[in-house]
N, C-alpha and C positions, 0 to 999 in steps of 0.2 A: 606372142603378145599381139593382140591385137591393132587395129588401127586407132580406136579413140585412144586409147591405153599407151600408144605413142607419143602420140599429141597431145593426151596431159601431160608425160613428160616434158614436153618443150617447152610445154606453158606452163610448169610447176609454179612460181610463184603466182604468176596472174588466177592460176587453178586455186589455189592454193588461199587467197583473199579472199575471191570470190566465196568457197563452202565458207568462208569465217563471216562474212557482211550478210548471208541469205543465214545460218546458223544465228547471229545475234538477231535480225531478223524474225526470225522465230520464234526466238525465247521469249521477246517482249509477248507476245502473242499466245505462248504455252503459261505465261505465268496469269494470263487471263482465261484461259481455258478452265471450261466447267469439269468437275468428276465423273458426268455425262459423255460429256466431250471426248474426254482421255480414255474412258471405258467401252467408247464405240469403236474407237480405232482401234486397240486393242483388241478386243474378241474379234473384229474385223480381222484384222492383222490374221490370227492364229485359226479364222477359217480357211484364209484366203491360201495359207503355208501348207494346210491339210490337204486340198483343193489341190497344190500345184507339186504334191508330194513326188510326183514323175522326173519333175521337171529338175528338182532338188538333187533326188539320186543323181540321174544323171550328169546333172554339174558335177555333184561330191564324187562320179565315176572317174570324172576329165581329172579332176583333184587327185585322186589315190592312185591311179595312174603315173601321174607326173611326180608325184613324191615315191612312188616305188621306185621309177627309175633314179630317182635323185639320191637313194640311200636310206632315206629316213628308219632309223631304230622303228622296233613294232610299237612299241608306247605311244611314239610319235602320230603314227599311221595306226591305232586306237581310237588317240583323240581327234584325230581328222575326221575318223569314219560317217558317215549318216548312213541308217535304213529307217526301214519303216517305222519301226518301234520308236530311236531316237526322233526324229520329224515330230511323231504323233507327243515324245515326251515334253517336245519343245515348243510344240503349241500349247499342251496343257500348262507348260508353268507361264507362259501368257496371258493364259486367262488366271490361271492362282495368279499372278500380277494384277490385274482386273480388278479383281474382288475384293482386292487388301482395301481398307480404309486408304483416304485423299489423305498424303500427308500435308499436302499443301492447305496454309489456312490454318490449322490445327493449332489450339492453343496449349503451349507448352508449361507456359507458368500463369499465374494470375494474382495478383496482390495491391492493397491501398496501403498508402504510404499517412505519415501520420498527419500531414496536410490536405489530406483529399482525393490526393493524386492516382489513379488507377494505372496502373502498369500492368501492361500484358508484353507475353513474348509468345511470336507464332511463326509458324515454318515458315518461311522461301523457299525457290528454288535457289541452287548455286550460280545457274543461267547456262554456260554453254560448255561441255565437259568437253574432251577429247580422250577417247578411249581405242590405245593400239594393244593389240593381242596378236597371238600367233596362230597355233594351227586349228585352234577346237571352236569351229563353225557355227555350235550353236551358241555362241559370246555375241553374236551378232544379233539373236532376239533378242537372246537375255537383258542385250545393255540397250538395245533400241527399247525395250519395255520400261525397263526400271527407269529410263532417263525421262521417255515419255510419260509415266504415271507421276513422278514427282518435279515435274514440268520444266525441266531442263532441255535445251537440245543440244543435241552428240553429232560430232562429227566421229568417224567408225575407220578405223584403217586397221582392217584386220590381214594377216600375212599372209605371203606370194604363193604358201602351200594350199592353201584355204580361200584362195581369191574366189574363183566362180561356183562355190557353195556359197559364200559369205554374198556373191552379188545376186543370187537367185535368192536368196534368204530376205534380203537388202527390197527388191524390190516388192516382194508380199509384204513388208511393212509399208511404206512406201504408198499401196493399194488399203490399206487399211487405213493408214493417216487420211485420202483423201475420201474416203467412204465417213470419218469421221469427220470431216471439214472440217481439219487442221491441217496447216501450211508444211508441203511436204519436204522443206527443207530443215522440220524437228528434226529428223533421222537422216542425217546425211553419209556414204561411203566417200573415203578419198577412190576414185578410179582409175590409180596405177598402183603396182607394183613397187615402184620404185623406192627406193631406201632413205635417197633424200628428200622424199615425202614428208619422212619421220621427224629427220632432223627440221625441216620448217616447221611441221608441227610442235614442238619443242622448240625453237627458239627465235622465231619469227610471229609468232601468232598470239603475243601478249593484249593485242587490242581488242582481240575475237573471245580467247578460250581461257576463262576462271580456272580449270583444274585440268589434271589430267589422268587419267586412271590407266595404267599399264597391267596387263595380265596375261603374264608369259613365265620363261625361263630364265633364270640368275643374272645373264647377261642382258637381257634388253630391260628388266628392268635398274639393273644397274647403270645402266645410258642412257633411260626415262630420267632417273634421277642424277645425275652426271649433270646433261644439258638440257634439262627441263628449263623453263624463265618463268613458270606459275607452278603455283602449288603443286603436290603429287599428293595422290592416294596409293601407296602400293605395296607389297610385298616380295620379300628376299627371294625366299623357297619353303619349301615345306618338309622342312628336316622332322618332321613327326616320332615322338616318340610311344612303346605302349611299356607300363612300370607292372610289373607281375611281382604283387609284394607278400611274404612267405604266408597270408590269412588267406589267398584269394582261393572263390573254389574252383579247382584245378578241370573242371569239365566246361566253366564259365569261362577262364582264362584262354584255353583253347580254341574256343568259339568264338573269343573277342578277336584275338589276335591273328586268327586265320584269316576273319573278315578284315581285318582293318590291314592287313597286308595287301589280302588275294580277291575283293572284291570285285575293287578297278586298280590296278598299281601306277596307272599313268596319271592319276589325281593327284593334288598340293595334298590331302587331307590320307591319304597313304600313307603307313606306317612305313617307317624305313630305320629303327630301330628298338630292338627290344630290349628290357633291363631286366633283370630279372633276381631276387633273394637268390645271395650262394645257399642260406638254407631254404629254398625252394626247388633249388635244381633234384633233388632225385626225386621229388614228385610231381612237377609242374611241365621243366624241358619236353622229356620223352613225351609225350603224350601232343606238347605243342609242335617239337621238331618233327614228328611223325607227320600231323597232320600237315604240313606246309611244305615237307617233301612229297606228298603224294598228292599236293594241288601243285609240283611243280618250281617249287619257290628256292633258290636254293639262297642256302646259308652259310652265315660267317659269322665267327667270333672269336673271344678270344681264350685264353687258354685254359681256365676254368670250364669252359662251355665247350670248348672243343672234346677236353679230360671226360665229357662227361656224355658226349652222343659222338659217335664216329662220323654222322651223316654232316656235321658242321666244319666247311674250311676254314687254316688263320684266317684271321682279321688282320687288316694293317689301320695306324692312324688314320689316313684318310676315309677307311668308310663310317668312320661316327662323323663324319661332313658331309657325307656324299646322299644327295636326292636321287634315287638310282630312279624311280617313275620306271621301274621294270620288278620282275618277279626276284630281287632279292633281299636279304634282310641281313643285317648286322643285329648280334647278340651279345650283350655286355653282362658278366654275373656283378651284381653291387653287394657291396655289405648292408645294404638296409634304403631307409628311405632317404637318410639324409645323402647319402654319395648317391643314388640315383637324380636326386634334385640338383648334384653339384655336376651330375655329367647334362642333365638336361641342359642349365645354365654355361655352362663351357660348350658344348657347341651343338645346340637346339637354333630354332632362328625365329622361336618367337611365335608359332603358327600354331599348333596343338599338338596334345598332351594327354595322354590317358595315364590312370591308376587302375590298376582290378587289383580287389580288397576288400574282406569284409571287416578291417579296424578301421573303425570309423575315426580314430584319433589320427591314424595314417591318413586316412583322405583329407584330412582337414587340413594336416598339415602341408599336403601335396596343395591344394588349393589356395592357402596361405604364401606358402613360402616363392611357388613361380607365378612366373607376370606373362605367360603366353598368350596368345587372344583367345583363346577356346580351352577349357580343361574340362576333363572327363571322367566321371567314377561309372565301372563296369558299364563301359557302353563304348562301340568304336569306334575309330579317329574315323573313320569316311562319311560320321554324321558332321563334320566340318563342313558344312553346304547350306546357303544362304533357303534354300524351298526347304531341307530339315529343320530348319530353323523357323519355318512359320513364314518365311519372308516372299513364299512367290519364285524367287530365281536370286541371282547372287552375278553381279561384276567381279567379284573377287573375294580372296579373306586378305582384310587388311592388316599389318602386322607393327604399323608403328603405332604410335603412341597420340597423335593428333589428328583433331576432327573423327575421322572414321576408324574404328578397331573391329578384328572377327571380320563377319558376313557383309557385304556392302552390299545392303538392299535399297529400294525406294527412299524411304526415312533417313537414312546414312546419305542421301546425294543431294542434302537439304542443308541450309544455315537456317538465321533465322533474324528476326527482326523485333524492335518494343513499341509497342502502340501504348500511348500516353494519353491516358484520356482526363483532362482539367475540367474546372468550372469558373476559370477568370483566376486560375491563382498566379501571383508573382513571387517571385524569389526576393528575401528580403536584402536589401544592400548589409 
């Protein structure tokens, strides 16, 4: 640990007001900012990260280092990872941040009322987020962008495995904001390690920070939402499921579900369970079970599915819960659609959902019947990503039910406000 990085510990709370008073600070200040404004920093930002791409590996080296010796699962030490490639993907969704329409300002609704009265309603920012995440380094553009385009400012406390990529990251934005002559306390890191960072962050900090956005694993955000004292944005996990329904065609299904397993398997948007017609299993399985044993994937299910490929171990209860975020897959045979929608529903978490199928009375009712934030006909769960979606980059996919659902992009980290425009009218007594 270093020296400064001690001594915000000591001075945790005094550290700890101060990023909230320069953060509110800020925001009054981003919520005046032009599209100009926000756009220069931005492509600044994602030069300046291309430019210091040296300097990034080697943080993320000090990173992968210290997390190999600590244990970390390979998924884990995936999503930590940076090279060249990621760097360069990470500036580009930067600039796609960029280029999206200002949501700020945008008028959402527009109507006169039968007295004269004009009513309009248009974005805000929400003002000051706080956004803790764990090990995937590049959450620190992503959320420094989206909060700075829809002119919010974020305090960043991103985790101890991902510190000094997150603070090399940290400070290219940082250089961007002041190339953009915006107050560089928009983008702020907490700079310790420390755990009871978090907890102040969560429940000490209701004067500074409107929301809070968590993007991590089961438990932290389950203690996001625990001791949170303002609002959350967040989700569970990403119990993903892909439905292989007895129409699909079986070369299509294949391709889907190998992807949507073995693309990236450390993603929320990773499949981590398959359903599949009992009368689909002798023409559908073998051809799937093949293919994701020879990308390495192994398998489980249960005893229908087992009876019917040798390459597939039991299943027990617990893996139709378990987010493995590694190369395995659980396999369930169903009798149809409707007990595939009733296993989604018992224990899915809400996150995405695929159908392959060409009855289209089947998709409809897959799309009718669950209420996940993303559902999908023949296409696969890894398009669960806020830049698939058109959005630039993505905080998170949100899984409940208020304010923000699906991708949390720019637009998603906005309320909104009604401008009333009269001509001397009064209200009659």
């Amino acid at each position: 640990m270093s020296a400064s990085s001690e001594q915000a510990e000591q001075n945790l709370p005094e550290l700890m007001r101060e990023l909230g008073e320069r953060a509110r600070q800020a925001a009054a200040e981003l919520a005046r900012a032009t599209q100009v404004q926000k756009n220069r920093a931005l492509n600044a930002a994602a030069r300046i990260i291309v430019e210091n791409e040296d300097k990034i590996v080697a943080a993320n080296a000090r990173d992968m280092s210290t997390a190999r010796d600590k244990g970390l699962s390979a998924a884990m030490l995936d999503r930590l990872r940076l090279d060249s490639g990621r760097i360069r993907d990470m500036a580009g969704s930067i600039i796609a941040v960029a280029e999206l329409p200002d949501p700020i300002g945008q008028v959402i609704d527009d109507w006169t009322r039968p007295n004269g009265l004009r009513i309009q309603r248009v974005r805000v920012p929400l003002g000051v987020i706080g956004i803790i995440y764990e090990s995937r380094p590049n959450v620190t553009a992503d959320a420094g962008a989206l909060c700075l385009k829809s002119g919010n400012a974020v305090i960043l406390r991103g985790g101890s495995e991902s510190f000094q990529s997150s603070t090399a990251i940290h400070g290219c934005l940082v250089q961007g904001l002041t190339e953009g002559g915006l107050p560089e306390a928009s983008i702020q890191m907490v700079p310790t390690t420390s755990r009871d960072a978090v907890g102040y962050l969560l429940s000490e900090m209701q004067q500074y920070v409107d929301v809070i956005v968590p993007r991590g694993g089961k438990n932290l955000i389950a203690r996001v939402q625990a001791d949170a004292r303002v609002p959350v944005i967040g989700h569970l996990e990403g119990i993903c499921h892909v439905y292989v329904h007895h129409s699909a065609d079986p070369d299509m299904a294949r391709d889907v579900v190998l992807n949507a397993k073995m693309r990236r398997t450390g993603i929320c948007g990773a499949t981590e369970t398959l359903l599949i017609d009992r009368e689909a299993l002798d023409s559908h399985l073998t051809p799937i079970a093949m293919a994701l044993t020879e990308a390495g994937c192994e398998l489980r299910g249960d005893a229908d599915v087992c009876a019917h490929d040798s390459r597939v171990a039991p299943a027990d209860e617990s893996d139709w819960t378990t987010e493995y975020l590694d190369a395995i897959l659980s396999i369930r045979a169903v009798a149809g659609i409707d007990e595939a929608i009733e296993h989604i529903a018992r224990y899915g978490s809400g996150h995405t959902e695929a159908i392959i199928a060409e009855d289209q009375q089947a998709v409809e009712q897959f799309f009718h019947d669950l209420d996940s934030a993303i559902l999908l006909h023949n296409a696969s769960t890894q398009f669960a990503d806020g830049g698939e979606f058109g959005m630039g980059a993505e905080i998170g996919i949100a899984t409940g039910r208020i304010h923000a659902r699906g991708p949390v992009g720019a637009e998603q980290l906005t309320s909104y406000k009604y401008l009333v425009h009269g001509a001397g009218q009064v209200r009659p007594t």
